[in-house]
C-alpha positions in Angstrom: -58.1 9.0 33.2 -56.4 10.9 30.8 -52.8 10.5 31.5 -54.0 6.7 32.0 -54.5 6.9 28.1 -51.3 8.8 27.6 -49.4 6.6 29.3 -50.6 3.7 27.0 -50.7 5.5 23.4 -46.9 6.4 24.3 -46.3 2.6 25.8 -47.6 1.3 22.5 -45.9 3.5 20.2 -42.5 3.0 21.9 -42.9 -1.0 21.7 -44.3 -0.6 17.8 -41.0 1.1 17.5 -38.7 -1.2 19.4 -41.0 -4.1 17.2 -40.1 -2.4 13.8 -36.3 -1.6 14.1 -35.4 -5.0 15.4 -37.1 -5.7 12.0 -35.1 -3.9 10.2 -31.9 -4.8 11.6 -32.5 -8.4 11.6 -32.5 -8.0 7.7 -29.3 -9.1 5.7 -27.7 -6.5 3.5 -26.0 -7.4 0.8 -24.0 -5.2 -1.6 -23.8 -5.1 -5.6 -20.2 -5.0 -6.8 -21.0 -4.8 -10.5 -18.3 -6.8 -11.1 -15.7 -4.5 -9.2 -13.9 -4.9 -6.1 -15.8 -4.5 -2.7 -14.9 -1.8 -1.1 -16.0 -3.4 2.4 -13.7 -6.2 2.1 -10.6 -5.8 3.1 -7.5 -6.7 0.6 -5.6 -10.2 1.3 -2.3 -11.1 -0.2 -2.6 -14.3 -2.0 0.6 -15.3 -2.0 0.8 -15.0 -5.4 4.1 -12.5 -5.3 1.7 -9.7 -7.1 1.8 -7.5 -3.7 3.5 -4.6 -3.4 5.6 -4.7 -0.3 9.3 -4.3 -1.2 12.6 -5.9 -0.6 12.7 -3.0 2.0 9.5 -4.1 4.0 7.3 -1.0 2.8 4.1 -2.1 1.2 2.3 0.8 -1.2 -1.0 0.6 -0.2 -2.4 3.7 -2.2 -2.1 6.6 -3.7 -3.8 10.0 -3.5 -2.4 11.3 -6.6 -2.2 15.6 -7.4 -0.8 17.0 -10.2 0.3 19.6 -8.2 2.3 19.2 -4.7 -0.6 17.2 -2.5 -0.2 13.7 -3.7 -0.2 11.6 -0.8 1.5 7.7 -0.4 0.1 5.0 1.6 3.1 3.0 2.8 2.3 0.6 5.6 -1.3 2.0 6.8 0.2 5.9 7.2 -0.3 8.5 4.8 3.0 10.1 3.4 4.1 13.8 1.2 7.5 14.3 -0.9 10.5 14.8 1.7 8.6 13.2 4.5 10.5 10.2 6.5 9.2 6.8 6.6 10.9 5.0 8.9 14.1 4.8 7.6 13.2 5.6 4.4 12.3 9.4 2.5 9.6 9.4 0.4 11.4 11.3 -3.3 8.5 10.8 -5.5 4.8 10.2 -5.7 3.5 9.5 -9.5 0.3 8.2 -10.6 1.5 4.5 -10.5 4.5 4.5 -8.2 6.1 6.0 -5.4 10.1 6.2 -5.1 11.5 5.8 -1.8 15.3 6.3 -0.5 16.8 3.8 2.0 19.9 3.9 3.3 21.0 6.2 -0.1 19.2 3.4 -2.4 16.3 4.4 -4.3 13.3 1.7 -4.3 10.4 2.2 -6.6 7.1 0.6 -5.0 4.5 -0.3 -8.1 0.8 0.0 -7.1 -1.0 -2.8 -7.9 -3.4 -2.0 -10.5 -7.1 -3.6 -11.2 -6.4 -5.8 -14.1 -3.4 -7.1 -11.9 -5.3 -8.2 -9.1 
């Protein structure tokens, strides 16, 4: 008799449980920008020629800037040091706003799109 009453109080505690998370999931959850971007969205070109894909077909999606030696570039979804090879391009410079590139003996400089640009 008693594991008759076990077997219940744990058969009704598991189906309160399944009843209460499909609850909570069936909820919508919405997020406050405070009038900034959303960082769950991802970025679209508009077609609006503000995007900052080169002539050379490298777009500057970020940057990580450092001070020091560790700032990173963002060039086509892959993350990128000074003297590292894109492609066929080197990555010369990483700056707070820009990144240089050398292709083919050319240097490019790819602008990061900044907020009140957008």
């Amino acid at each position: 008799m008693l594991s008759n009453k076990v077997v219940a109080v744990s058969t009704l505690c598991v189906l309160c449980f399944c009843i209460g998370t499909s609850a909570l999931l069936a909820e919508d959850v919405t997020y406050d920008s405070g009038k900034r971007r959303d960082p769950f969205v991802a970025l679209k070109d508009d077609g609006s020629g503000d995007s900052a894909t080169s002539t050379s077909g490298f777009k500057l999606e970020g940057i990580i800037y450092d001070p020091g030696s560790k700032s990173m570039a963002i060039l086509n979804g892959k993350t990128y040091q000074v003297g590292e090879a894109a492609g066929e391009a080197t990555v010369k410079a990483i700056l707070k706003d820009h990144v240089v590139i050398s292709v083919a003996g050319e240097d490019k400089t790819l602008w990061i799109r900044s907020e009140g640009n957008s």
